[in-house]
C-alpha positions in Angstrom: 33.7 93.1 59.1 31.0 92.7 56.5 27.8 93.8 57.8 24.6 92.3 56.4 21.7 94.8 56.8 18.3 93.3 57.6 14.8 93.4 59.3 13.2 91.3 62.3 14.0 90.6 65.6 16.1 89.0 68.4 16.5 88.4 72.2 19.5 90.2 73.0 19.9 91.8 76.8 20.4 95.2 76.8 23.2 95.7 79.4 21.5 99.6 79.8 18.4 98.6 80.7 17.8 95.3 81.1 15.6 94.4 78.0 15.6 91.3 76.5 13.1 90.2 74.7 11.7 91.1 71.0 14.9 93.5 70.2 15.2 95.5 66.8 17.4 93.2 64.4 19.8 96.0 62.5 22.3 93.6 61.0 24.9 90.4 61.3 27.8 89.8 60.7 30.2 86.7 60.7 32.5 86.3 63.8 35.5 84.4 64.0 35.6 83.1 68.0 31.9 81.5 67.3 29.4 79.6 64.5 26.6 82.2 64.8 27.3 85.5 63.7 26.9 88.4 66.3 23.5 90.3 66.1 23.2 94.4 66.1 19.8 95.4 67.5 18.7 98.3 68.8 16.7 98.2 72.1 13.5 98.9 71.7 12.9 100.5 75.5 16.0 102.7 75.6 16.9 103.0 72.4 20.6 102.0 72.8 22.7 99.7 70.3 23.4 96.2 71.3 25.9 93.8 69.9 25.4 90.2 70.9 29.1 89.0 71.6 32.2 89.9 72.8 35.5 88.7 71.8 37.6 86.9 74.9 40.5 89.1 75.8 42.9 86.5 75.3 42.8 86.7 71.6 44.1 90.4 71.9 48.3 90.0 71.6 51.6 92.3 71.4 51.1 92.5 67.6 47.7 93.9 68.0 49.3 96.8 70.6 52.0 97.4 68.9 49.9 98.4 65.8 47.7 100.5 68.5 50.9 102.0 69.8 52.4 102.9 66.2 49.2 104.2 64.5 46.1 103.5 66.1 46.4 105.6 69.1 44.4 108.8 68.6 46.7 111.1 70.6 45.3 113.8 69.0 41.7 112.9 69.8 42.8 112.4 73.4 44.8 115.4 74.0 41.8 117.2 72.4 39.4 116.0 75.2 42.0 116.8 78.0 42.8 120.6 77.2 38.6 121.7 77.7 39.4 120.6 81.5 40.9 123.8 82.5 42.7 122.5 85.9 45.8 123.6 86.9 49.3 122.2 87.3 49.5 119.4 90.0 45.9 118.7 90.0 45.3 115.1 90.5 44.3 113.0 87.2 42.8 109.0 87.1 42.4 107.5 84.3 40.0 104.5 84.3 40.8 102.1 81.8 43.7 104.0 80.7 45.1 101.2 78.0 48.6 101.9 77.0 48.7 104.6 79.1 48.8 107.7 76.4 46.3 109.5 78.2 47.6 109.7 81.6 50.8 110.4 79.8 49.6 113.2 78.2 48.2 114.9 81.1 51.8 114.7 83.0 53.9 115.9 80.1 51.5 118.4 78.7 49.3 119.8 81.6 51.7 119.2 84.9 49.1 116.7 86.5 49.4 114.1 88.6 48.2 110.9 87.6 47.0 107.0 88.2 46.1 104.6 85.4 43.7 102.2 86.3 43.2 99.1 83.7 44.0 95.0 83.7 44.9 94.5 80.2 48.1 93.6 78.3 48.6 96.9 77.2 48.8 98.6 80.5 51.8 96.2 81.1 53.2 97.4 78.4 52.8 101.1 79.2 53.2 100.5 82.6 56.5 99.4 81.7 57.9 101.5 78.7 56.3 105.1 80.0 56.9 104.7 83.3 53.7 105.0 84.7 51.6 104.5 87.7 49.2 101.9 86.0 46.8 99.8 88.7 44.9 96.5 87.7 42.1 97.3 90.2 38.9 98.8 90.1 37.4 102.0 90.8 36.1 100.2 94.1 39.2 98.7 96.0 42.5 99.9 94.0 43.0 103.1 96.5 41.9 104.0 99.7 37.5 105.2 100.1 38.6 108.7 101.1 40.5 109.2 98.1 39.4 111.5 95.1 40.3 113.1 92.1 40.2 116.6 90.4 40.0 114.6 87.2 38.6 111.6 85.9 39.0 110.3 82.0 37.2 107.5 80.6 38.2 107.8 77.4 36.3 105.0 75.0 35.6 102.5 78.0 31.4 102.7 78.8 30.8 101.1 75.4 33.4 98.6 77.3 31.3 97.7 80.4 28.8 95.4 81.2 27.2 97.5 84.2 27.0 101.5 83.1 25.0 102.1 85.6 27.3 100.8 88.4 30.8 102.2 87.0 28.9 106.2 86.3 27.9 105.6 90.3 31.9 104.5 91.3 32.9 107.9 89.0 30.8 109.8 91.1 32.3 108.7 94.3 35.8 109.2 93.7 35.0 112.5 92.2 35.9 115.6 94.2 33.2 118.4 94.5 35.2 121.0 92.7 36.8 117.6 89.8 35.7 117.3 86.2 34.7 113.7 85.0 35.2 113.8 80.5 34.5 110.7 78.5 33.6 109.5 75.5 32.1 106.9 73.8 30.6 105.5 70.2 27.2 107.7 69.1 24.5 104.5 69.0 22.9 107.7 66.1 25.8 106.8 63.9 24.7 103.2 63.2 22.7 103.4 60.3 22.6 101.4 56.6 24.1 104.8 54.9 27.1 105.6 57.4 30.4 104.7 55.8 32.3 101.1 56.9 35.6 103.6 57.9 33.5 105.3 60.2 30.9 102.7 61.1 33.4 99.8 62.1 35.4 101.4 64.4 32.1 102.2 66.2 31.1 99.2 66.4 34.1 97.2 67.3 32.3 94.1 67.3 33.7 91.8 69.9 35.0 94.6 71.8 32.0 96.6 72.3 28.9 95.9 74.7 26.8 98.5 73.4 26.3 102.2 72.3 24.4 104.8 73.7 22.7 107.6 72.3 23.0 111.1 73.5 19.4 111.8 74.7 20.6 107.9 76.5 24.0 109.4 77.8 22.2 112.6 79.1 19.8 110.4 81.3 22.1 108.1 82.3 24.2 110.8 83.7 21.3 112.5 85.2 20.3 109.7 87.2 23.8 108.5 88.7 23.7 112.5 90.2 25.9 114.6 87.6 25.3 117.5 86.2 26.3 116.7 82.6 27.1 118.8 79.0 27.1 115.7 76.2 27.7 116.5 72.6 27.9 114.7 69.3 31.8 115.2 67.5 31.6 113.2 64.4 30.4 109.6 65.2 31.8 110.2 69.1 29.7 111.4 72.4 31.5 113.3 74.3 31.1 114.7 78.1 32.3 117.0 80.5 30.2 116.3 84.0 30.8 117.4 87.2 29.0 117.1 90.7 27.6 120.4 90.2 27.2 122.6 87.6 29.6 125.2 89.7 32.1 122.4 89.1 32.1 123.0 85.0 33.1 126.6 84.9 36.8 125.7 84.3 35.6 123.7 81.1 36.2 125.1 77.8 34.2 122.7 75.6 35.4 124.8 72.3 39.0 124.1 73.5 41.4 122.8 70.8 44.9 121.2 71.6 47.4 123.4 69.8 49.8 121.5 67.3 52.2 123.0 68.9 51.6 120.9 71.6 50.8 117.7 70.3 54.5 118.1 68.5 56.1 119.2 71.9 54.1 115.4 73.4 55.7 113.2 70.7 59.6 114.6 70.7 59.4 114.5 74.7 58.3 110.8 74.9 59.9 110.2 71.4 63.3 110.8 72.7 62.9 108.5 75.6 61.9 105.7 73.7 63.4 102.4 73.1 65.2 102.5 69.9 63.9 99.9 67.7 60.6 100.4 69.6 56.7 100.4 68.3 56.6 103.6 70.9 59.7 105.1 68.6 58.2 104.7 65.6 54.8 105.7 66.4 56.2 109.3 68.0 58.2 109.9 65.0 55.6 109.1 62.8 52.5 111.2 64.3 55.3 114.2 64.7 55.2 114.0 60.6 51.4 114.0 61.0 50.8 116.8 63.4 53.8 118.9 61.7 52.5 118.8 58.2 48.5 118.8 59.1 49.6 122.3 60.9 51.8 123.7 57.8 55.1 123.4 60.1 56.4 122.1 56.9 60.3 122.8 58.3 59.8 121.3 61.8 58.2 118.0 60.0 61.3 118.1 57.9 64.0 118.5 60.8 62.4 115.5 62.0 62.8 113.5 59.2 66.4 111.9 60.3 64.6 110.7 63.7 61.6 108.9 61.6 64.4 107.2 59.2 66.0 105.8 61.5 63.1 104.3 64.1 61.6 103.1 60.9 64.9 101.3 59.6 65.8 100.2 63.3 62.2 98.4 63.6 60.7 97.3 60.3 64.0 97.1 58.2 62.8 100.4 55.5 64.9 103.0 53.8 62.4 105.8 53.8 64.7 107.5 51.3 63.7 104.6 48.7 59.9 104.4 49.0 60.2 100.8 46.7 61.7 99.1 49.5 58.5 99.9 51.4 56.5 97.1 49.5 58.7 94.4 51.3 57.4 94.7 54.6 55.6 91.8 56.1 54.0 93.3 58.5 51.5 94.7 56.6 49.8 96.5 60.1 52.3 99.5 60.5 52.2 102.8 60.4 53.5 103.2 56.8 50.3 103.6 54.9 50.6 107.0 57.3 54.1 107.7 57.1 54.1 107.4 53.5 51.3 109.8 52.8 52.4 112.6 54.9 56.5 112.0 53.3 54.2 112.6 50.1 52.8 115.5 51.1 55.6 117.0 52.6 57.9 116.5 49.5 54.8 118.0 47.5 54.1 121.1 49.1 57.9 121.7 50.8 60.5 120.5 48.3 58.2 121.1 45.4 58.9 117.6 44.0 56.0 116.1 42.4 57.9 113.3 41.7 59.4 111.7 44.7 55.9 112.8 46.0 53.8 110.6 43.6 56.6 108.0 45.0 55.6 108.1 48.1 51.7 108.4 47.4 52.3 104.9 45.6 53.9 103.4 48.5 51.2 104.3 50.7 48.6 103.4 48.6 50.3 100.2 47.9 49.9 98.9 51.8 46.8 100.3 52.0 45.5 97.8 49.5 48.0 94.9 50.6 45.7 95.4 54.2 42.4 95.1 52.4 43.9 92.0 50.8 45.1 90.2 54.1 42.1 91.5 56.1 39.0 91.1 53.6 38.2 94.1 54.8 40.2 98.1 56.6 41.3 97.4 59.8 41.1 100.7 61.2 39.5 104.1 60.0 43.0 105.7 58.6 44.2 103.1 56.5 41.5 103.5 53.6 41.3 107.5 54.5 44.9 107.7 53.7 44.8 105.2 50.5 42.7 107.3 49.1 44.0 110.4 49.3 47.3 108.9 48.0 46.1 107.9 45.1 44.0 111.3 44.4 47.2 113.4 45.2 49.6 111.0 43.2 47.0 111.3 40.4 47.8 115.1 40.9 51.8 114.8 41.0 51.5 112.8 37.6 49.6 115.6 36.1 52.7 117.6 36.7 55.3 115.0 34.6 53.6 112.3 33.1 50.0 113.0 31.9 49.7 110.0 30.3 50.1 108.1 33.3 46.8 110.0 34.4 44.2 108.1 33.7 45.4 104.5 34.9 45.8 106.5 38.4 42.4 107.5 38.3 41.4 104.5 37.2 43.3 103.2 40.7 41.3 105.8 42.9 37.7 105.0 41.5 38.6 101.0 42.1 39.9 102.1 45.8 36.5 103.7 46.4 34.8 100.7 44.9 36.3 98.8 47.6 35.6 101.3 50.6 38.3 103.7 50.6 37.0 107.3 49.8 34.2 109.0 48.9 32.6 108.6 45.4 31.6 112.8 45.2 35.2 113.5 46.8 36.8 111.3 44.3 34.8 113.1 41.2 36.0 116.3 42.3 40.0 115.0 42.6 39.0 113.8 39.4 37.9 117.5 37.4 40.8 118.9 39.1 43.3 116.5 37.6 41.9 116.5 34.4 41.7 120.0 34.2 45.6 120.5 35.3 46.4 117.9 32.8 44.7 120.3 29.7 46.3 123.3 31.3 49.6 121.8 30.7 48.7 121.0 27.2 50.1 123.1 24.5 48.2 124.5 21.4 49.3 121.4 19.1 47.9 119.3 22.0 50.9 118.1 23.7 51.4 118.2 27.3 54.5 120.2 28.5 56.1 117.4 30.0 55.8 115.2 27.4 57.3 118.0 25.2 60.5 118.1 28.2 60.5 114.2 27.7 60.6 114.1 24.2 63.5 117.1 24.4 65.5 114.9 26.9 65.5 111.8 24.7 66.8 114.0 21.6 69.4 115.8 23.8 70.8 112.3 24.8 71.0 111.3 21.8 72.8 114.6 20.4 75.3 114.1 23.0 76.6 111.3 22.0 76.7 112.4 18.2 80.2 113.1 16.8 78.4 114.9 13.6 79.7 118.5 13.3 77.8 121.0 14.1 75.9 118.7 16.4 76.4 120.7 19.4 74.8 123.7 18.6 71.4 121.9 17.8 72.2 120.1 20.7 72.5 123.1 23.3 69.1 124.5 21.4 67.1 121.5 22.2 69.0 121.6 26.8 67.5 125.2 26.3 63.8 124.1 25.5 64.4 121.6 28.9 65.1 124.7 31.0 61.5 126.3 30.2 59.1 123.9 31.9 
């Protein structure tokens, strides 16, 4: 998506408040299911941000869920909203427009709730399927029974979804029970400005998925009037809500409630081992174990699961994980190995204390980071250029340690991955004095770096080896003793 900032106006409804007319024109951009481009304009009554189109559903297939399934999926972010409810084992959870189904998942394994799905799509067939889950295609209006109600409600990322706000906040409210918590989120319509990043910017938008975004003094009111009483916050470029029918109804909430990574590991090696071997779900588990187990320092429990991420990565896209080269074959440049790469780096860097194989692993990551900028024209999701980044900062780093004069084509690598939208400029200048100055603390006084010196010491010792001369050997074992020191 290439956004083209302008000026002026347009007549696009608002689907919050009913404007048409005379809109704020924030930007285009070129869409591929129509000639005109899809406007971005801000309404001008309620202050909400409009996009123009949608894309049909149809043109969302299995390749697109799978790539949700293996990377997308913030479990993480989800898991995080679930944990401030507070509500005890067996309480009674729907999740409307539940998707794949992680949510409602989630709150069974983690939490001990009860739960229904409620969502039409493709990927609630899927999840309806390979988790086992009671997924509905209904609506909030005639898929159970009008007495029935619900300790909990989710609706995580769907009002950005929906054509009538207004209308699904007042069906929430009726299948609510007195004492139940309704969280959501959805986009912040505050995060759409010129000077936001594209990484975080284009998942906010989703243009052709998303109807609008609100803002939070928009959410608040919105809320308000369908009879809630409501706390709304801004988390990054996300609004996020716990409501209830009463404010009596909140005082389980913990807003300032984190999931534990404890937890989230426990989530993934419970529905990990269940999983269809060969399976996007396989990978994907394996792969956000490695996530959650290094982000959290658990560098051994990342590393016993290891032999479980070789082999759903082998099984479905055909890798060796143990030879990072083979990596760059993929066709499928969409998976989840931009992430698995990077964390394998990190883990080898900061565990096995082996630059090496780390700066390895950096390159591979980095290396389908950029083949997906090349196939897309642009990142297709908010991790990929996060991740191909830091890859080539950190590999920078590993070189540092072994090959210094490697070091400045790698940073040459990282400034042309920023150029193109991946990283920050002021982050990248810092990576930048810290390599540099690692690479002249490793210099010795006649302005050598140490490993070049180790290099230069190898290639002699080789060679002395294979010397008949006498007296060879005892130079020989002087030069394998200046190896030894580092």
């Amino acid at each position: 998506m290439q956004l083209q900032w302008t000026a002026g106006e347009a007549d696009v409804r608002c689907p919050v408040c009913g404007r048409s007319r005379e809109q704020e024109l924030l930007a285009t951009t070129e869409v591929p299911w129509r000639a005109e481009p899809a406007e971005i304009v801000r309404c001008g009554d309620c202050g909400s941000v409009v996009i123009s189109t949608v894309q049909p559903p149809s043109m969302y297939g299995d390749a697109d869920w799978d790539w949700y399934v293996e990377q997308f999926a913030g479990i993480e972010a989800i898991a995080g909203m679930l944990v401030k409810v507070g509500a005890p084992p067996g309480a009674r959870i729907l999740d409307v427009g539940c998707g794949y189904g992680f949510g409602l998942d989630i709150a069974q394994l983690l939490f001990g709730w009860e739960g229904i799905g409620l969502d039409p799509s493709l990927a609630a067939e899927r999840g309806r399927a390979d988790l086992g889950l009671d997924i509905r295609s209904g609506t909030l209006d005639d898929a159970f029974e009008p007495e029935e109600r619900f300790d909990v409600i989710f609706a995580s990322e769907v009002l950005e979804h929906v054509p009538d706000p207004r209308g699904f906040l007042a069906s929430v409210h009726r299948r609510l029970s007195d004492t139940g918590v309704f969280l959501m989120t959805t986009p912040d319509a505050g995060a759409v400005r010129p000077e936001t990043p594209m990484t975080i910017l284009y998942p906010a938008l989703s243009v052709g998925a998303h109807e609008f975004l609100l803002t939070q003094d928009g959410l608040e009111a919105m809320l308000c009037e369908a009879g809630f009483a409501a706390n709304v916050w801004v988390e990054g470029a996300t609004l996020e809500v716990l409501a209830g029918l009463s404010p009596e109804a909140l005082c389980i909430t913990t807003p300032s409630a984190v999931v534990s990574t404890q937890d989230l590991i426990r989530y993934c090696d419970a529905r990990g081992e269940r999983a269809e071997r060969g399976s996007a779900l396989s990978v994907g588990m394996a792969s956000r174990h490695l996530k959650f187990a290094v982000t959290g320092y658990e560098y051994g429990v990342a590393a016993a699961g290891i032999p479980r991420l070789r082999q759903a990565v082998r099984d479905r896209h055909g890798v060796d994980l143990d030879d990072p080269s083979t990596i760059l074959t993929v066709a499928d440049q969409r998976s989840a190995l931009v992430v698995i790469c990077y964390f394998l780096g990190v883990l080898a860097l900061n565990h096995d204390r082996d630059p090496q194989s780390a700066a390895e692993y950096f390159t591979a990551s980095a290396a389908v980071g950029k083949a997906q900028f090349g196939v897309y024209g642009l990142y297709p999701d908010p991790e990929t250029p996060t991740y191909e980044f830091l890859s080539l900062a950190h590999r920078a780093r590993c070189l540092a340690q072994f090959n210094a004069g490697a070091v400045p084509e790698a940073l040459a690598q990282m400034d042309e991955a920023v150029a193109r939208g991946a990283g920050d400029s002021d982050l990248a200048r810092e990576y930048r004095v810290r390599v540099e100055r690692e690479v002249a603390a490793r210099r010795t006084r006649f302005g050598v770096s140490r490993s070049e010196v180790r290099s230069a010491a190898a290639r002699v010792y080789r060679r002395l080896a294979r010397s008949h001369v006498p007296g060879v050997s005892t130079a020989a074992r002087g030069v394998r003793s200046l190896l030894g020191r580092g």
